[in-house]
N, C-alpha and C positions, 0 to 999 in steps of 0.2 A: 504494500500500500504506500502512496507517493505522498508524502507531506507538501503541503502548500506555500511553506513558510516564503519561500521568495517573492510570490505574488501578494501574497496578503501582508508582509513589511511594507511592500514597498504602495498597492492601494490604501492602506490605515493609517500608514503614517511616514511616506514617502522616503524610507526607508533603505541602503541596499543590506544585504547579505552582511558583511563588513560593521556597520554600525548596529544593527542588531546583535551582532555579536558580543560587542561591545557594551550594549546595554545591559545586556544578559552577562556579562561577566562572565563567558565563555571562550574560549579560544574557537578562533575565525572558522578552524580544519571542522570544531564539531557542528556548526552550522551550515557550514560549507556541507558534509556530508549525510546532514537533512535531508539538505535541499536537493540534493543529488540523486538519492534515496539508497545510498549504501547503509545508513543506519539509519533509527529509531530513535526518536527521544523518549528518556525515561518519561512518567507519567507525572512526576515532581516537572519534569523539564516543558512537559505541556501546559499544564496547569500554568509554572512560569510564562511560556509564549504567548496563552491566553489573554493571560491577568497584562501583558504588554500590548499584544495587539489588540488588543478590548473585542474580542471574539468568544465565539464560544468552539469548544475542541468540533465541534464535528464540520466546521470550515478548514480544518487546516490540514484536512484530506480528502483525497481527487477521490471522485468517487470512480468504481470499477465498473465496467461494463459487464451486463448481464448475459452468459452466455444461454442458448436456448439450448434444450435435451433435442438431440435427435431420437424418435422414437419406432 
């Protein structure tokens, strides 16, 4: 599952990658690989993103496409 974080920094609160980082007090690589979708953030680190980008957790991922059963 793809987190949103880079589009929703940067529409909430014009934002890049980089200075979210920064806000968060995290190093640049662990948001950088959010956004990328090599990892996950903890669920402390969402709640964090949330309570920043004044969203609620279920924006800050892409939703998946529904595959249909062949039958």
């Amino acid at each position: 599952m793809k987190v949103k974080i880079k589009e929703l920094a940067k529409e909430k609160k014009d934002w890049s990658l980089y200075r979210l980082a920064k806000e968060l007090g995290l190093p640049q690589q662990t948001v950088y690989s959010w956004a990328s979708g090599r990892t996950q953030p903890s669920y402390d680190n969402m709640d964090r993103l949330c309570d920043i980008l004044d969203c609620p957790v279920g924006d800050l991922f892409e939703a998946e496409p529904v595959q249909k059963k062949l039958f």
